[in-house]
DRENSE-806362 format. One line per 8 residues: their letters; for each residue y, z, x of C-alpha. Coordinates in steps of 0.5 Angstrom, whole numbers, plus 500, padded with zeros to 3 digits. Example, Ala and Ser with C-alpha at 12.3 -4.5 7.8 and 13.67 -1.06 7.14 Angstrom:
% DRENSE-806362
as> 491:516:525  498:514:527
% end
This chain:
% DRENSE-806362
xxxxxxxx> 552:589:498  551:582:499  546:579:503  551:574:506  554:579:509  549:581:514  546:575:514  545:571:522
xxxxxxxx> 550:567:525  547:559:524  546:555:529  550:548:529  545:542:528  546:536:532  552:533:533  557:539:533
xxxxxxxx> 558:540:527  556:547:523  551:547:518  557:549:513  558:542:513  551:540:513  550:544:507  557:540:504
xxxxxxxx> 552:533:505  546:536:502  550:538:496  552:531:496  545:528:496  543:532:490  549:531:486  550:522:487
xxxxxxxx> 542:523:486  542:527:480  549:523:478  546:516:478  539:517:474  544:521:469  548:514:469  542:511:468
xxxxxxxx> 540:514:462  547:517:459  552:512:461  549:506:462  548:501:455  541:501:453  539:495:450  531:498:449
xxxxxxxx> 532:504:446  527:507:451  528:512:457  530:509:462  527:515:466  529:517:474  527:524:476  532:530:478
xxxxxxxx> 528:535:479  524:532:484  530:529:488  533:536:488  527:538:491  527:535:497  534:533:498  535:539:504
xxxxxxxx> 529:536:507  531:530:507  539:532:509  536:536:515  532:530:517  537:525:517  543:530:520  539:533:525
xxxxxxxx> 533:530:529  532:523:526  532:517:531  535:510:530  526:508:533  524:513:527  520:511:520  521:514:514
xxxxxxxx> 516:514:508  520:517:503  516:520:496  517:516:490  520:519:486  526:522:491  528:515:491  534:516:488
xxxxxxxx> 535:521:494  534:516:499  539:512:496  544:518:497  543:519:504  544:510:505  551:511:501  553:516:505
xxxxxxxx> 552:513:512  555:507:510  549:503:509  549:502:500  555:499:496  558:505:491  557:499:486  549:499:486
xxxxxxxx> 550:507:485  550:505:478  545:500:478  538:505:478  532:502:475  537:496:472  535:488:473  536:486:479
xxxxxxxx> 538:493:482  535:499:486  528:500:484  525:506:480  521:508:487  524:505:494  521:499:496  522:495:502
xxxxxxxx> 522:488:499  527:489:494  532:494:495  539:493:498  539:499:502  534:501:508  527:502:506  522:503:512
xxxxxxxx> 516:504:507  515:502:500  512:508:495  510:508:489  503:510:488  502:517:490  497:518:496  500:510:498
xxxxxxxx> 506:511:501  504:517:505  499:514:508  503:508:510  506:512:517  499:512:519  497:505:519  504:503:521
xxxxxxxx> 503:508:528  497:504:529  500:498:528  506:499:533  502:501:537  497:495:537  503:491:539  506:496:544
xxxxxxxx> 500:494:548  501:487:548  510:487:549  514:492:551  519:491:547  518:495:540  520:502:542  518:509:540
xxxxxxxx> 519:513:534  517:518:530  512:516:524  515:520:518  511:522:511  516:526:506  511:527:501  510:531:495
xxxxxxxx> 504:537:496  501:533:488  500:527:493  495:531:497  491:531:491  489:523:492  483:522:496  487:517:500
xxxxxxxx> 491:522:504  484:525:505  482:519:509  487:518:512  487:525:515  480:525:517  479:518:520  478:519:528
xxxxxxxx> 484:514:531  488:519:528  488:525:531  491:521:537  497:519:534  502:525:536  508:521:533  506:522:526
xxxxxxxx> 509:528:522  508:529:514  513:534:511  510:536:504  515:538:499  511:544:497  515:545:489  507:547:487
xxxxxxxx> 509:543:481  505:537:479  507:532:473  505:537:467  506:542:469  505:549:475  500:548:479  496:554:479
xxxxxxxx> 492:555:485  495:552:490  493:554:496  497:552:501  493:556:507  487:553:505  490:545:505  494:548:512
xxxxxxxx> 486:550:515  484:542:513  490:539:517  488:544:523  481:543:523  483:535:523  486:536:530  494:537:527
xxxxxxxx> 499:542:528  502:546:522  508:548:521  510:553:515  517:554:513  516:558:508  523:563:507  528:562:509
xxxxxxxx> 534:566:513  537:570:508  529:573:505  528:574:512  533:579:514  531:582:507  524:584:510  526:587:515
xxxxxxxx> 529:593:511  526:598:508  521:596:503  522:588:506  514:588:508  513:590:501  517:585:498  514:580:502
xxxxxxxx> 507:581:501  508:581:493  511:574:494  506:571:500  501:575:494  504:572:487  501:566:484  504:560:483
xxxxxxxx> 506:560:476  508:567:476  513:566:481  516:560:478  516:564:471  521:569:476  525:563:477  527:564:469
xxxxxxxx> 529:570:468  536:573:468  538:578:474  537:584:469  530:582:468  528:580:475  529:587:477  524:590:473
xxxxxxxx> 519:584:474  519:582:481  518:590:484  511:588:480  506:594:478  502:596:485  503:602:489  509:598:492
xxxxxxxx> 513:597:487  519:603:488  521:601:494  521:594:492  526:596:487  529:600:491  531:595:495  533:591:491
xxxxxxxx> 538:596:487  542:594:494  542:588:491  549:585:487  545:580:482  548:574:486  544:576:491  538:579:487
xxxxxxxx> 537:572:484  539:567:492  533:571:494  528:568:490  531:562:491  531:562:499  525:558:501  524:555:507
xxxxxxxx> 524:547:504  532:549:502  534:553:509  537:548:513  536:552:519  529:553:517  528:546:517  532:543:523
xxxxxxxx> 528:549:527  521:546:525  523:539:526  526:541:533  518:545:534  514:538:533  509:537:538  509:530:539
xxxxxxxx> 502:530:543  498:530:536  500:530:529  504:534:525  505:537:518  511:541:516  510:545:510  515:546:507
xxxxxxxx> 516:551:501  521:548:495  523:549:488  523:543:484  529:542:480  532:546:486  540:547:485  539:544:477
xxxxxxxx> 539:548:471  531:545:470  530:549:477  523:551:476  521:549:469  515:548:468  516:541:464  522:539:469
xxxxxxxx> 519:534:473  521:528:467  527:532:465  535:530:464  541:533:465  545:533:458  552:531:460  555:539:459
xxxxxxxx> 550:542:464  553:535:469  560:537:468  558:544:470  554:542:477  560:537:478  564:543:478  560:548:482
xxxxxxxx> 558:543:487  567:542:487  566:534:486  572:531:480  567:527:475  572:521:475  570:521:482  564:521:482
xxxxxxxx> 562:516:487  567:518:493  564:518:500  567:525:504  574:523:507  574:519:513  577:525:517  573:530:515
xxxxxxxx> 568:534:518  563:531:512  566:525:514  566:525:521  558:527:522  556:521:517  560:517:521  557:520:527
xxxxxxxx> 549:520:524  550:513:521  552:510:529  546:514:531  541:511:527  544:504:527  538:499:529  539:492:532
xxxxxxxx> 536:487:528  530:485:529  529:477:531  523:474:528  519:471:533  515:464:530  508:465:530  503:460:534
xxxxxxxx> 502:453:531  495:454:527  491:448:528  489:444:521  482:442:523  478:444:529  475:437:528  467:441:529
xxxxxxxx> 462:438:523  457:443:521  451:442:520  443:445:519  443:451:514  448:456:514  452:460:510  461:461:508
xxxxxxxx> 460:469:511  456:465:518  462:461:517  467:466:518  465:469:525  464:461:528  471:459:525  475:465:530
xxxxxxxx> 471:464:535  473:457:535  480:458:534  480:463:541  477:456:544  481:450:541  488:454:538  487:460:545
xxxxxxxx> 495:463:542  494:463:535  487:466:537  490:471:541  495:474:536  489:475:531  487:483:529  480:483:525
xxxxxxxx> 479:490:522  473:492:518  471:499:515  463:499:519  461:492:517  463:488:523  456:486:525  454:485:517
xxxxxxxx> 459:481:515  457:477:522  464:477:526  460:481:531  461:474:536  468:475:536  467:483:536  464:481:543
xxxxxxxx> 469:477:545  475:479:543  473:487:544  475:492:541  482:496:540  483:502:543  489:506:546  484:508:553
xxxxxxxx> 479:504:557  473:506:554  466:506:557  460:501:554  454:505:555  449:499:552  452:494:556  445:495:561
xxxxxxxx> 442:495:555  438:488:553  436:489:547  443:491:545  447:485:541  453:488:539  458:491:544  463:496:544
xxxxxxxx> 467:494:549  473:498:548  480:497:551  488:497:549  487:489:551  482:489:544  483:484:538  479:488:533
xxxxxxxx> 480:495:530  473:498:527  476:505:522  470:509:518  468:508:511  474:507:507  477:502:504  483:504:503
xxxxxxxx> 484:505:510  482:499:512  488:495:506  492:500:508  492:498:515  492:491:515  499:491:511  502:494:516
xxxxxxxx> 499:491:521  502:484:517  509:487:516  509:487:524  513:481:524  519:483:520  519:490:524  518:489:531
xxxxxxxx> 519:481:531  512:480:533  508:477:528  500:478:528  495:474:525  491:481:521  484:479:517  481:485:514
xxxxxxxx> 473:483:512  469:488:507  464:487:503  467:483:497  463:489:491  468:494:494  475:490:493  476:493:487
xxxxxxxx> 476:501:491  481:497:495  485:493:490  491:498:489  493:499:496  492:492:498  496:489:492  501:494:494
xxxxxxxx> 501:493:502  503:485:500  508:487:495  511:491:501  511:486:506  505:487:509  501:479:510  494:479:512
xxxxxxxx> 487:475:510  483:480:506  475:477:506  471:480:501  463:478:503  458:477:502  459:477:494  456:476:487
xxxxxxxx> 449:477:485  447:471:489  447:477:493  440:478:490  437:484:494  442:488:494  442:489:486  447:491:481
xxxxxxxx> 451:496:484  453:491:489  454:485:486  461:482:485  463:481:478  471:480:477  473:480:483  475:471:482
xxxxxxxx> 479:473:477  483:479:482  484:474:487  487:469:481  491:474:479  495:477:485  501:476:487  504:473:493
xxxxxxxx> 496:472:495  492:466:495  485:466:493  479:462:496  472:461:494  469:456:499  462:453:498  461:450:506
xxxxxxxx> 463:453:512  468:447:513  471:449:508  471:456:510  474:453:517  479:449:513  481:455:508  482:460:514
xxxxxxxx> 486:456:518  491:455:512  492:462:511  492:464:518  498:458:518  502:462:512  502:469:516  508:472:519
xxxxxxxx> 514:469:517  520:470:511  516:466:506  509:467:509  503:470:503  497:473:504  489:470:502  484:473:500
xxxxxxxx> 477:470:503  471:471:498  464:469:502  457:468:500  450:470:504  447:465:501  443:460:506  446:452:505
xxxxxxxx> 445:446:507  451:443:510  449:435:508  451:437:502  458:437:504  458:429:505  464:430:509  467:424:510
xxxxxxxx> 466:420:517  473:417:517  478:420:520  483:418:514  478:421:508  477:428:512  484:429:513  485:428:504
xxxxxxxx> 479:432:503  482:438:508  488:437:504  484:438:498  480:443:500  486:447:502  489:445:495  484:448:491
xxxxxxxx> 479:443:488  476:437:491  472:430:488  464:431:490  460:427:487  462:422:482  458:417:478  460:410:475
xxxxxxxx> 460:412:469  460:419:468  459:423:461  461:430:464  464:433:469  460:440:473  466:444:476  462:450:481
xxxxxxxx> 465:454:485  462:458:492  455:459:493  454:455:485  456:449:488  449:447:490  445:448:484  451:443:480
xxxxxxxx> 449:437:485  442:439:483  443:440:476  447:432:476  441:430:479  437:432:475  442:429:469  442:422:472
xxxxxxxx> 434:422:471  436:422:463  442:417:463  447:423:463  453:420:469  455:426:472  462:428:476  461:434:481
xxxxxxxx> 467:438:483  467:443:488  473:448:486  475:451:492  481:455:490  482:457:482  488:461:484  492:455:486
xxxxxxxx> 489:450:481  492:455:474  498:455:479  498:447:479  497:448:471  503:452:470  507:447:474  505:442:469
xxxxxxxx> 507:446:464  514:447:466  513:454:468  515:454:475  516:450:480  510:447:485  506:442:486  501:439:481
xxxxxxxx> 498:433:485  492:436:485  490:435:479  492:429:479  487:427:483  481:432:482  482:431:475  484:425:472
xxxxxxxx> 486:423:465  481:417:465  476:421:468  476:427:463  470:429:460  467:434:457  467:440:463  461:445:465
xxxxxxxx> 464:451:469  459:455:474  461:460:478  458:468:482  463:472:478  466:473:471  466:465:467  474:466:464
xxxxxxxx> 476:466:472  475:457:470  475:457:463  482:455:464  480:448:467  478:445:460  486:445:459  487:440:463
xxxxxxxx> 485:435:460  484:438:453  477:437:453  470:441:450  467:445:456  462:451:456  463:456:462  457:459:465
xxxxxxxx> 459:466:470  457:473:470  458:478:465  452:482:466  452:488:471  446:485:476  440:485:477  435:486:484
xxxxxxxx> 430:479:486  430:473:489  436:468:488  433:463:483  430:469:479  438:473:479  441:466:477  436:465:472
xxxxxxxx> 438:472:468  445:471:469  445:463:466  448:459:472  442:457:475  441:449:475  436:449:468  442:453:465
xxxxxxxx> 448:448:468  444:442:465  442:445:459  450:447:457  451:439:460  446:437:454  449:441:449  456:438:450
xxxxx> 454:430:451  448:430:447  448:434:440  456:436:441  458:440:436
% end
């Protein structure tokens, strides 16, 4: 007897067809996923010698999930974030729909075409969300419900729509998801569905101690509803034989590694290991003697994360009054030769063992790449799916014009962190549509990084009108005034939180047609914790203003643990990013509104703001009266550099970033008392001035004008660069002009104190600035 002899009717999935045609499509996307990585590696010409790579088993592993999800209960208003490494999955799916030319299936992994892991930038087909790092793209969702949401709030016409995560159950070993979950906001977001692919497979090996019930009790306790589907339709009839409860007891029971040893084994062998050794065994086996071997063996095998049925019925239990999660039990490699194999996760099949998975699969391997006829029923349901999901084009709205210059000169003594929080709210004052397309998110340090003025102007984000219960209260400074009409979203400590929704928030433009102006502040020591998933939100799309502050260890109190070191350097380094490093709150204005300007457009990027703590006097600033003189020193200060102090004659050249540049005007005072002319250049970007150098040196294309002006042929002089952060960030400055330079900075984890005694220790006080300018011009070596 065979189990699909008793085995339930089905029913039809939406759009009428049955789901023996489903499971037509979804053999499709596990044999045009498996064949394009096999193309890749076997086929393709090689010209490295290196694996290519591409991941079967994991494709394999979610192809029913994925199948299910598009065929039965995906709208056109849905998001989809899909695990890395089902990128060729995906890929399979958008073929079939119609949204992927049959010539890119060749191109997996090859330069120029479909990318190892999906991505929204890069890829030819829809991708909703890039993924690439794990716990990254399974987050995504969140912010971007979020995201929405916010402008939801403020037009009406960005829709509805589920927010999906297809996730692997490795992925919920990053602490990010964890986060994610446990952050307040989103228990509230009802449109939120995780589907984790749970093969209790990592990439090494069987996980041994995946506990599914506990993970479960963690997403209950964080307010989701959770959906197992565990076995499907077929193992379901079987326990309700005699000696079914038996059998299910021992699998619930089993460890994960034993289970998956059963997976290899001939049907002779299952029989006798299966029934296992305890008191129920006979009738185990019992049941299984009225099992022919196919049957015996498709038992195993029927986990709920293959049984259509099974998944399209917990799609259609989704409560979409909070979030939810499907766990959805699989086998990796599912459908393959490598099914269950402990070292799988890497492997290929040889070209034997695809010539047998096209003739189960009933695919002509000479035709390998053939959509379902048009007229079939196959056909029909992907043309019927494709119509269903078809998305009208998003019309990109132009963002608000954002003012140049505000035209305030400051004065009195403050400093770049104070000036972020003065500069927004003149921008609500002078640019009030620009300002009101602003979204400032900080992880629980709104009022130390001094944006608590624009907090309680703007107030803060919320999906409710909340109460202020200190707003009688005089001596409180800092309101929290929460309203869905609210310009700031503050999350809990996470920085991977934060990053993680200000991509969304700066990808708004290109999905819903409504740009935002997002700026994230945290404190600059912890960039680092959120470098990964910033730097991946800007590869996705995502453009927004990171302000790291206060910064360095001129944050001299705080000592070394919170004392920035590397991240100028970041900031130089980062894609499709600008990094600023002002030393005066006009620059700081100036530098803002210039990545304000660059946000929410196709040729848009992203800056990064590293503010400082340290009280400066603004005189120091010189800022020219004439209006002419400003407009050329804004452009400068925007460019990256600019000239501010020059002597008749100089024998150096000072070159100080951020909160340095205070010790350089002392320190070239100190040297024109010793006949040492001195040129003081305050360098406001060394991201866009190792640009400029590379344009010069014929790398790439760009403007180069800047360093003909800040440092001109006929001025080179031996260089001193100082600045709160690792000394090789300007090192390359020398090169400009090829001169001998000294490169003062900080190499050393900090030390608490006072800022003169903090700089003195670290070198880049102004006894250590005039000292290396000696040393050059005096007695040059």
């Amino acid at each position: 007897m065979t189990l699909a002899d008793s085995a339930p009717a089905l029913a039809a999935p939406a759009g009428g067809a049955g789901f023996d045609v489903l499971r037509q499509v979804q053999d499709r996307v596990l044999w045009l996923s498996t064949a394009m990585i096999h193309h890749a590696n076997r086929v393709r010409p090689n010209r490295s010698g290196l694996k290519v790579g591409g991941h079967q088993a994991s494709s394999a592993s979610i192809a029913s999930i994925m199948t299910a999800l598009w065929f039965t209960a995906l709208r056109a208003e849905d998001r989809v974030s899909v695990k890395p490494h089902a990128s060729p999955a995906l890929h399979a799916v958008n073929y079939l729909l119609g949204r992927l030319d049959e010539a890119k299936l060749t191109t997996l992994r090859a330069f120029g075409g479909l990318q190892s892991y999906p991505s929204r930038a890069k890829d030819p087909d829809p991708v909703d969300y890039s993924t690439g790092s794990v716990g990254i793209g399974a987050t995504a969702p969140v912010w971007g419900a979020i995201a929405r949401r916010y402008v939801a709030d403020r037009t009406s016409h960005v829709g509805t729509g589920r927010q999906w995560s297809l996730l692997g159950d490795a992925e919920l070993d990053e602490g990010a998801c964890w986060e994610a979950v446990l952050d307040p906001t989103v228990a509230d977001l009802g449109e939120l569905v995780w589907v984790v692919d749970l093969n209790r497979q990592s990439l090494d090996r069987v996980v041994p101690n995946l506990a599914a019930t506990r993970l479960a009790g963690m997403f209950g306790a964080a307010g989701w509803q959770v959906v197992t589907v565990k076995y499907g339709q077929l193992l379901t009839e079987l326990f309700a034989r005699p000696g079914g409860e038996a059998l299910r007891r021992r699998m619930d029971e089993m460890t994960n590694p034993e289970y998956q040893r059963l997976l290899r084994c001939p049907p002779d062998e299952l029989r006798r290991r299966l029934p296992g050794a305890g008191g129920s065994a006979a009738g185990i086996a019992a049941l299984l003697a009225d099992l022919d071997d196919a049957a015996v063996t498709a038992a195993l095998r029927n986990l709920g994360g293959h049984d259509l049925p099974a998944l399209a019925q917990a799609y259609a239990s989704i409560d979409d009054t909070r979030p939810t999660v499907i766990f959805a039990y699989t086998i990796k490699g599912y459908g393959l030769p490598t099914a269950g194999h402990p070292q799988n996760h890497s492997a290929l099949l040889t070209d034997a063992q695809l010539r047998e998975l096209a003739d189960r699969l009933g695919i002509d391997p000479d035709r390998a790449w053939d959509r379902f006829p048009a007229g079939s029923e196959a056909g029909r349901l992907c043309e019927a799916v494709a119509a269903r999901l078809d998305r009208a084009p998003v019309a990109v709205t132009e963002p608000p014009a954002v003012p140049a210059d505000i035209g305030r000169t400051p004065t009195g003594v403050a400093s770049t962190q104070q000036a972020l929080g003065r500069a927004l709210l003149d921008l609500t004052r002078e640019a009030p549509a620009a300002a009101a397309r602003v979204v400032t998110v900080s992880p629980d340090v709104a009022s130390s990084t001094n944006i608590g003025g624009w907090l309680n102007k703007v107030g803060t984000w919320s999906r409710r009108q909340g109460q202020d219960w200190f707003a009688d209260d005089a001596e409180t400074i800092l309101h929290w005034r929460e309203a869905p009409t609210g310009q700031h979203i503050e999350l809990g400590i996470a920085e991977t939180n934060l990053v993680g929704l200000l991509g969304e928030l700066g990808a708004t433009w290109s999905r819903w047609g409504h740009p935002l102006l997002p700026i994230g502040v945290l404190y600059d020591p912890f960039v680092g914790r959120a470098l990964e998933p910033w730097s991946f939100g800007i590869y996705a799309g995502g453009q927004s203003i990171l302000v790291g502050t206060p910064s360095g260890v001129t944050l001299a109190p705080e000592g070394g643990a919170h004392q920035s070191i590397t991240t100028p350097s970041i900031g130089l380094e980062q894609p499709s990013c600008t990094a600023y490093e002002p030393a005066f709150v006009l620059d700081t204005e100036w530098c803002l509104l210039a990545g304000l300007s660059r946000l929410g457009r196709p040729d848009g990027e992203s800056t990064y703001l590293r503010l400082s703590s340290r009280p400066v006097d603004q005189d120091l600033a010189a800022v020219p009266p004439d209006p002419a003189a400003r407009e050329r020193r804004r452009r400068q200060t925007v460019a990256g550099a600019y000239l501010l102090r020059s002597d008749a004659n100089p024998m150096a050249t000072i070159a100080a970033m951020g909160a340095m540049v205070p010790n350089a005007l002392e320190a070239a005072t100190r040297l024109a008392t010793q006949g040492i002319g001195t040129d003081v250049v305050v360098v406001t970007s060394a991201d866009l001035l190792f640009r400029a150098l590379r344009a010069r040196q014929g790398h790439h294309d760009g403007p180069t004008w800047i360093l003909d002006q800040v440092f001109p042929a006929n001025r080179a002089r031996p260089l001193i660069t100082v600045l709160d952060g690792h000394p090789h960030t300007l090192a390359f400055l020398a090169t400009v002009n090829g001169v001998r330079a000294s490169n003062l900075g900080v190499t050393r984890f900090g030390q608490s104190g006072d800022i003169p005694d903090v700089h003195r220790h670290h070198q880049i006080d102004t006894d250590s600035i005039v000292s290396a300018a000696l040393d050059l011009t005096v007695h040059p070596s």
